[in-house]
C-alpha positions in Angstrom: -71.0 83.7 109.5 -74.8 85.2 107.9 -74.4 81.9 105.6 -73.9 79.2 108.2 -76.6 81.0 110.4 -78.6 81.4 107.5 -78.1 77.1 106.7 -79.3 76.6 110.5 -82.7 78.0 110.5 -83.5 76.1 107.1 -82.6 72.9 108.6 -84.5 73.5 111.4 -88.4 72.5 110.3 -86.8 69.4 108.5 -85.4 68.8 112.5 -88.8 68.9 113.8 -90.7 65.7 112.5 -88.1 63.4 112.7 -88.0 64.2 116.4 -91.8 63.8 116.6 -91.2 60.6 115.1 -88.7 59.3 117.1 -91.0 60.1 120.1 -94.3 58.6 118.9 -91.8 55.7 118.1 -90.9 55.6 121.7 -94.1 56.1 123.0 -95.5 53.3 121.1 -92.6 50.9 122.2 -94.0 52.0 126.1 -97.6 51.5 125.8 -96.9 47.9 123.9 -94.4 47.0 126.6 -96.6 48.4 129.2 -99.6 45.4 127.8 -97.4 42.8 127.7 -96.4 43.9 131.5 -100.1 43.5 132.2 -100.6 40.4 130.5 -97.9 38.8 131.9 -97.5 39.9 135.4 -101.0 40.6 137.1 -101.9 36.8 136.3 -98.5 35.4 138.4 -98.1 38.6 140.7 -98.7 37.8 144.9 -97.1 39.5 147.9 -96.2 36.6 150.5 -97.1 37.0 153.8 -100.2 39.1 152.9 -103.3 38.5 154.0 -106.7 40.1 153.8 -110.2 38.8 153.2 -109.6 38.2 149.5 -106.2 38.5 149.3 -105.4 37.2 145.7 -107.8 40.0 144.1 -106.6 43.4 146.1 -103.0 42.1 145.6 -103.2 41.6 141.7 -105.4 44.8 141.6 -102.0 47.3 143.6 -100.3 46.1 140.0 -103.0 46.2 137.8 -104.2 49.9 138.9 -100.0 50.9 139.0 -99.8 49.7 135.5 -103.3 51.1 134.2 -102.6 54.3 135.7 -99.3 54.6 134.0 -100.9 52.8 130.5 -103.9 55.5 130.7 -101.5 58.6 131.1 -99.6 57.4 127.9 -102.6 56.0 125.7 -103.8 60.1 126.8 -100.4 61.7 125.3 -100.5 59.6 122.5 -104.5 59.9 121.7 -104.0 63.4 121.8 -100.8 65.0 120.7 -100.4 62.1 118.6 -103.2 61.9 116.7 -101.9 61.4 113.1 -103.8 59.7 110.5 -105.8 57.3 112.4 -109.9 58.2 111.8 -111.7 57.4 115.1 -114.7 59.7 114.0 -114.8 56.8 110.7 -114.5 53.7 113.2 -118.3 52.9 114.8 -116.4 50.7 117.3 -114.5 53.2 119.1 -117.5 55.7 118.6 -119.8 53.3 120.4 -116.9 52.5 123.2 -116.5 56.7 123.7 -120.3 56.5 123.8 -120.7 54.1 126.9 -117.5 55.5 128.5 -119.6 58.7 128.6 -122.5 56.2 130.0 -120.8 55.4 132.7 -119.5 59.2 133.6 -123.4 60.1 133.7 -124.2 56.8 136.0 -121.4 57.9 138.4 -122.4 61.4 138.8 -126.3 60.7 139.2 -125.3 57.9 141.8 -125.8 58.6 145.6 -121.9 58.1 146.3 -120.6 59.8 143.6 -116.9 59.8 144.6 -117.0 55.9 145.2 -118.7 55.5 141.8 -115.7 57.4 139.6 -113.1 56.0 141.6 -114.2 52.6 140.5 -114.9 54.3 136.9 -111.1 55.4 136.4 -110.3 51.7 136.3 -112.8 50.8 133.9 -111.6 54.0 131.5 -108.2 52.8 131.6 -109.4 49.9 129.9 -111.2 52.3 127.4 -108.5 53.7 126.7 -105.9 51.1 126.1 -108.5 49.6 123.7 -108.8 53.3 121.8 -105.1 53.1 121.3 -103.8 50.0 120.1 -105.7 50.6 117.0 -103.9 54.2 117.0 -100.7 52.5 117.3 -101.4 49.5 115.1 -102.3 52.4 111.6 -99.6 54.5 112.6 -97.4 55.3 109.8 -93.6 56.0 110.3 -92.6 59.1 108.5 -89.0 57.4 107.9 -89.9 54.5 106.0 -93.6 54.7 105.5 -94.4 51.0 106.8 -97.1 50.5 109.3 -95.2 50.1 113.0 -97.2 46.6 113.7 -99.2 46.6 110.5 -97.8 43.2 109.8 -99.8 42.1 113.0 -96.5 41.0 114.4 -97.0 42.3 117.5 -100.1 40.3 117.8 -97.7 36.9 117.6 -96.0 38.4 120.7 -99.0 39.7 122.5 -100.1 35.7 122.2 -96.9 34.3 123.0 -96.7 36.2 126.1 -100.5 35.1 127.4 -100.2 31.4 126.7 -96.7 31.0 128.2 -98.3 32.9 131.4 -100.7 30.8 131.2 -99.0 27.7 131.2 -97.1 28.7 134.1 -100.1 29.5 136.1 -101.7 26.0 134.9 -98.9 24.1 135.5 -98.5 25.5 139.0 -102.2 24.8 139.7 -101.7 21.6 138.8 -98.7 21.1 141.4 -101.0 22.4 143.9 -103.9 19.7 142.9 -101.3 16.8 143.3 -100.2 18.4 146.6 -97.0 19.9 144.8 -96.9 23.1 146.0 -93.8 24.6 145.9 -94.3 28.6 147.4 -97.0 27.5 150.0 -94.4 28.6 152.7 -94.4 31.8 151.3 -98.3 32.1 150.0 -100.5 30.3 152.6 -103.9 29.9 152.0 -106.9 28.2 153.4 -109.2 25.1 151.2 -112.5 26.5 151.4 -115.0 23.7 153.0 -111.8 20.9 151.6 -114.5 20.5 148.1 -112.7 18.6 145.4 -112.1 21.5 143.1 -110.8 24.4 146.1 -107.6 22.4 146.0 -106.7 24.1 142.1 -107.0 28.0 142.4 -103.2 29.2 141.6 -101.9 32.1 141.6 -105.7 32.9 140.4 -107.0 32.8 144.1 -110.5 31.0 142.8 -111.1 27.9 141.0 -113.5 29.5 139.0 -111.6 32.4 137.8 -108.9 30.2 136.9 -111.0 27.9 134.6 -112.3 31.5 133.0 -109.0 32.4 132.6 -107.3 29.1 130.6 -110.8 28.6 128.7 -109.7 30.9 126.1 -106.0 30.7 126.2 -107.1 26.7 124.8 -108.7 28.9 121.8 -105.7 31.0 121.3 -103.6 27.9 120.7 -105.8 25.6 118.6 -105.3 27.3 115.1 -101.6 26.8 115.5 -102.2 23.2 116.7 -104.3 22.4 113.4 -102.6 24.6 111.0 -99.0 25.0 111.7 -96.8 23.7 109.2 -94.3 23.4 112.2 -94.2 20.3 113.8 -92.2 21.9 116.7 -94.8 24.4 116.7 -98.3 21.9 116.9 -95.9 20.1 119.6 -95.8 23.0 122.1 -99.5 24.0 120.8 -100.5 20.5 121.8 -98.8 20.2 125.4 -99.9 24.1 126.2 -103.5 23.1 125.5 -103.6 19.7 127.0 -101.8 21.2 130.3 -104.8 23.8 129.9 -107.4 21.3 129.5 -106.5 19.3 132.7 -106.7 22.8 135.0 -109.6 23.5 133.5 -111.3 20.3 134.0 -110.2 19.9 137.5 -111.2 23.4 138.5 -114.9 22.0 137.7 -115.8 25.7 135.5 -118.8 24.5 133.8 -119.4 28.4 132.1 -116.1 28.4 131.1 -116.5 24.9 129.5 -119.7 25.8 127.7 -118.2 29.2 126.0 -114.8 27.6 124.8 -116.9 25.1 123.5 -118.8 28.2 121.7 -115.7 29.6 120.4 -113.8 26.5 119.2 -117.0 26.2 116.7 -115.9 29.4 114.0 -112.2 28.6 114.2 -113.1 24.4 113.6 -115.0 25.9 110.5 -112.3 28.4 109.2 -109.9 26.0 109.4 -111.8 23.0 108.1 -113.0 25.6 105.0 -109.6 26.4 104.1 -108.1 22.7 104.4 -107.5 20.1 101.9 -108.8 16.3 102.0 -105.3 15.7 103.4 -105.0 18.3 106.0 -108.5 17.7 106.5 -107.7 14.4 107.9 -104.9 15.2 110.3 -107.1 17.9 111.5 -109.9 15.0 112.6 -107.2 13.5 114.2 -105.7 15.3 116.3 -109.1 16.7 117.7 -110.1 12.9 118.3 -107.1 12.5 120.0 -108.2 15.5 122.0 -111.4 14.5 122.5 -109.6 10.7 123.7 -107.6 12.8 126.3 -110.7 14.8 127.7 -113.4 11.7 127.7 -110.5 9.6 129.7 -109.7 12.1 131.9 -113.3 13.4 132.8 -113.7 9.4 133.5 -110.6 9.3 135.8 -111.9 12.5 137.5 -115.3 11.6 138.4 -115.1 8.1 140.0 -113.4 7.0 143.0 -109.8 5.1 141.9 -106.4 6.0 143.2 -105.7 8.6 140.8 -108.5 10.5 142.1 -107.4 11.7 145.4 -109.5 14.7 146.0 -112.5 12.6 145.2 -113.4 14.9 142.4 -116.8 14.0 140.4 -116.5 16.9 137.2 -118.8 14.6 135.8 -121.7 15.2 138.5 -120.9 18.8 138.9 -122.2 19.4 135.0 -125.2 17.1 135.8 -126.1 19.5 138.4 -125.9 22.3 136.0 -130.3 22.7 136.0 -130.1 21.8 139.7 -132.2 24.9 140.6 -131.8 23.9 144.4 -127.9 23.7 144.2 -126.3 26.5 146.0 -125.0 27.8 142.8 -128.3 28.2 141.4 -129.6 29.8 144.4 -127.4 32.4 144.8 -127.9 33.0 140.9 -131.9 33.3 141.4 -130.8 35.9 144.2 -128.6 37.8 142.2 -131.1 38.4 139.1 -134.0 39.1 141.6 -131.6 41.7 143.7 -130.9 43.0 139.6 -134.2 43.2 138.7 -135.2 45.5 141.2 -132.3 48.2 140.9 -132.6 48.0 137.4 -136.6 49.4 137.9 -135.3 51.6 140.6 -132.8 53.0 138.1 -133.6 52.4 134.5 -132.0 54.8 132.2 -128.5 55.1 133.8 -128.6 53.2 136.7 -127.0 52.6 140.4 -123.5 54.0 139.3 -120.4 52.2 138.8 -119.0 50.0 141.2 -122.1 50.2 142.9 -123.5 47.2 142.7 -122.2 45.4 146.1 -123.0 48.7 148.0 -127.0 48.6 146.9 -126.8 44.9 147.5 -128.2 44.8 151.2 -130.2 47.8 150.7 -132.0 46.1 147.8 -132.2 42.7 149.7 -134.0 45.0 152.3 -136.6 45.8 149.6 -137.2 42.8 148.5 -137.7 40.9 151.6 -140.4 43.8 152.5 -142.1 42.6 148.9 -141.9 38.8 149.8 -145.0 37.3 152.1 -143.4 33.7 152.0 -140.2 34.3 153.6 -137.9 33.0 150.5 -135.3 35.6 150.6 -135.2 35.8 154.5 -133.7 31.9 153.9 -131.7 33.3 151.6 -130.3 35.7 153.8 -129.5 33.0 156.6 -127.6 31.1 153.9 -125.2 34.5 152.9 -124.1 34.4 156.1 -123.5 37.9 156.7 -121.4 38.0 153.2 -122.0 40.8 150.8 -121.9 39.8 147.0 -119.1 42.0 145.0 -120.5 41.1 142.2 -123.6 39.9 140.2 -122.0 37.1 138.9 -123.3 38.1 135.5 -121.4 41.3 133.8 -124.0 41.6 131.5 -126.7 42.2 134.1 -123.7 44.1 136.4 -123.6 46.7 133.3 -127.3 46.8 132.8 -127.6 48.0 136.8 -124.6 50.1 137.4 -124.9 52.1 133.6 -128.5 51.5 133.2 -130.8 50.1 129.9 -128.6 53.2 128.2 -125.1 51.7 129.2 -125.9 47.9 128.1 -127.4 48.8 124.8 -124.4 50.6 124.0 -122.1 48.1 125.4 -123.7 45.2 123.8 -123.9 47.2 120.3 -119.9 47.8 120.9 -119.5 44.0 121.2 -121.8 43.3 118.2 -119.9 45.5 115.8 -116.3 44.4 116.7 -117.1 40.3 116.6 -119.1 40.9 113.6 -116.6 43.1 111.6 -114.1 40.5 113.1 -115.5 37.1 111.8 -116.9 38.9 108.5 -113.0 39.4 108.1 -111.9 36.1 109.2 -113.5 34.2 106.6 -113.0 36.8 103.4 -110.4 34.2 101.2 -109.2 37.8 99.5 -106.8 38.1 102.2 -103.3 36.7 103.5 -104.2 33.0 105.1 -102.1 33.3 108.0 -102.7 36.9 109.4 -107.0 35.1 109.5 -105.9 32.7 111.4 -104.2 34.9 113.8 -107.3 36.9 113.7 -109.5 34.1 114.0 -107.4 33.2 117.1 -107.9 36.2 118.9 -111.5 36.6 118.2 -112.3 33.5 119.1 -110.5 33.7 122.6 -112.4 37.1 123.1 -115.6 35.6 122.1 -114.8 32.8 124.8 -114.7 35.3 127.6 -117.5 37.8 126.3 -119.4 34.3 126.7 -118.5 32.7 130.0 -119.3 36.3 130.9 -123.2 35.6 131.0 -122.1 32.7 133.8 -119.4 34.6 135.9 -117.6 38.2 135.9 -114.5 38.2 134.1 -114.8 42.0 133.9 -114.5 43.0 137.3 -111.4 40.9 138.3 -107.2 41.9 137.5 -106.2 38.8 135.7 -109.4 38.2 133.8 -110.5 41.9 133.2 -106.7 42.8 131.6 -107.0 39.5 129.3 -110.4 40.7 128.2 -109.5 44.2 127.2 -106.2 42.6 125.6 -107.6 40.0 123.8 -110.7 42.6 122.9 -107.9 45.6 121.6 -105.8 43.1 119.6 -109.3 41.5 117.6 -110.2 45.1 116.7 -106.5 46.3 115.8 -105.8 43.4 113.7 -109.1 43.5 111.9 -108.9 47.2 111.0 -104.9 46.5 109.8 -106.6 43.4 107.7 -109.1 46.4 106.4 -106.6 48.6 105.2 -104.6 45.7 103.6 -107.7 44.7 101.5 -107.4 44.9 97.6 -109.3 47.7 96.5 
């Protein structure tokens, strides 16, 4: 009996990590599961029968907080029981993202509604956190076999089959809609706004404009494998995914979103074209003539009146209107900025407090209408109609008033380190081809979205915000598993 008990308690420490394992196994299965959930569902999610004065948005954001919530508890357990190897304290990224979360704690406790501020910070930390993580998970190493659990950027492959086959389904329904298709409009009613051309594509978006934000980079994350794939099954599915993208973005009339995919296709056209031969080279001009055949046509079909064209859409005019400063789209812009400007010198260093920004909005419209002699901002006033603006339609200058010159230098600082790091690794020929492309992929469709973010807000909506942080977490976890791969 003394020698069996004695056998037990020496077993017992060797007992102890293998179950630690098996749960930080577990765990890292949840929170991986629990981003895919994101990414797939808040994009498609709606309640029928539901209706409130922006129904699309407070319904996707009931899952998108649920799933938040439950993705910031775990990315908490695993951060900090879990710690393991992984050196944040050596990672200026995640130092500088630590840094403006802090930012924003300070904005919302020296804001005037200081409960409303960190109520709309908690979802903005979730975010935070989910990108603090996935590198955590990503450099994990499994005391069993000692491989990395997603160092092969595997999970990566998943991540990006699960966003463009979202996407496809919420283009392909979109399109439906546009050629009066629409299949659950029994179920999920909804009004055209003012019966414009491009009100008649929104999805299961709820806006025209956030669904062009939302494709714009999903176009991105398919184009390496269109070009590169030695797969011909592959550049098939890459080519109809991106082509059904292309027409819902086109006939949703985003110009913002136009302008930064066109600003990310440019490093993946040169990493690719770099690391082609004369014959590859070739079927690579090719296929992005034909591309370019498909997009001049239809922007032609789109623009003029022919049968076709049933909506009367004119994409064409809408981009020549682009420096139209008396469009209505410009005006409200000009608003916006001057409405910025002055809570920004109201409150420089840390600013109005997160979330804030639509509750100073009249308030500062107040100001500035006591500033002007000429009466240009009471016209504006008659032309909001009562309507309060959410957003600034810029998250750059959203950031700079609701964190303050503080918050925006160290946001902007984040962003520079991670694309840098990210492209720098993109184009180093020392390591594996295809796990740069996939990087290259990734970075580019983050890029696309940091972009169009100086046009629109993709940081303060579900669909767009999740993809963002996602596409954002996966560039920096993949280029940190390239790192550690890199020959000495």
């Amino acid at each position: 009996m003394k020698r069996s008990a004695h056998k037990e308690t020496k077993s017992l420490p060797s007992a102890s990590p293998t179950i630690r394992l098996s749960m930080l196994i577990l765990l890292d299965k949840a929170i991986l599961l629990l981003i895919l959930t994101l990414l797939f569902l808040t994009p498609l999610f709606l309640i029928p029968r539901i209706v409130t004065h922006d129904t699309v948005i407070h319904v996707k954001n009931l899952l998108a907080h649920f799933t938040l919530s439950t993705l910031a508890i775990l990315s908490i357990i695993r951060l900090f029981f879990f710690y393991g190897n992984d050196a944040i304290h050596h990672d200026p990224v995640r130092i500088l993202l630590c840094l403006f979360s802090i930012a924003i704690l300070i904005s919302c406790l020296l804001s005037r509604e200081v409960v409303y501020s960190l109520h709309h910070a908690v979802f903005a930390w979730s975010y935070h956190l989910m990108f603090l993580v996935m590198p955590a998970i990503f450099l994990s190493k499994s005391l069993r076999n000692k491989k990395r659990i997603g160092g092969n950027l595997s999970f990566l492959n998943k991540m990006r089959i699960v966003i463009c086959f979202t996407g496809f389904l919420v283009a392909v329904y979109g399109l439906c809609q546009y050629f009066e298709m629409d299949f659950i409009f029994k179920w999920f009613r909804y009004d055209i706004k003012d019966k414009i051309a491009r009100n008649y594509i929104i999805s299961t978006i709820g806006n025209p404009e956030y669904l062009g934000s939302y494709l714009a980079p999903l176009v991105l994350l398919c184009l390496p494998e269109l070009l590169e794939n030695r797969h011909w099954g592959i550049r098939l599915l890459a080519f109809v995914a991106i082509i059904v993208f292309i027409s819902a973005l086109l006939l949703s009339g985003t110009r913002g979103a136009l302008l930064a995919m066109g600003a990310g296709t440019i490093p993946i056209l040169v990493f690719i074209y770099r690391e082609a031969h004369a014959r590859k080279r070739f079927r690579i001009l090719a296929t992005l003539g034909s591309l370019g055949v498909f997009m001049i046509a239809f922007l032609v079909i789109f623009s003029f009146p022919n049968p076709l064209n049933r909506h009367n859409q004119a994409i064409l005019q809408r981009f020549k209107n682009l420096a139209n400063l008396h469009s209505t789209s410009m005006k409200e812009r000009i608003l916006f900025y001057s409405i910025g400007s002055e809570l920004i010198t109201r409150a420089p260093a840390f600013g109005v407090g997160e979330g804030m920004f639509r509750v100073s909005f009249y308030p500062a419209l107040e100001w500035l209408s006591e500033k002007d002699d000429r009466g240009g901002v009471s016209r504006f006033l008659v032309e909001l109609k009562n309507r309060v603006a959410e957003n600034a339609h810029n998250d750059f200058l959203q950031i700079w008033i609701e964190n303050g010159t503080v918050g925006f230098l160290i946001f902007t600082l984040t962003m520079t380190f991670l694309f840098a790091q990210a492209f720098s690794l993109v184009f180093r020929k020392t390591l594996p081809l295809k796990e740069r492309r996939l990087l290259g992929a990734f970075s580019a469709a983050a890029l696309c979205l940091f972009l169009n973010a100086t046009f629109s807000f993709p940081m303060h909506t579900p669909a767009r915000s999740a993809l963002f942080w996602c596409l954002l977490g996966a560039t920096h976890s993949g280029a940190l598993t390239l790192i550690s791969k890199e020959p000495l």
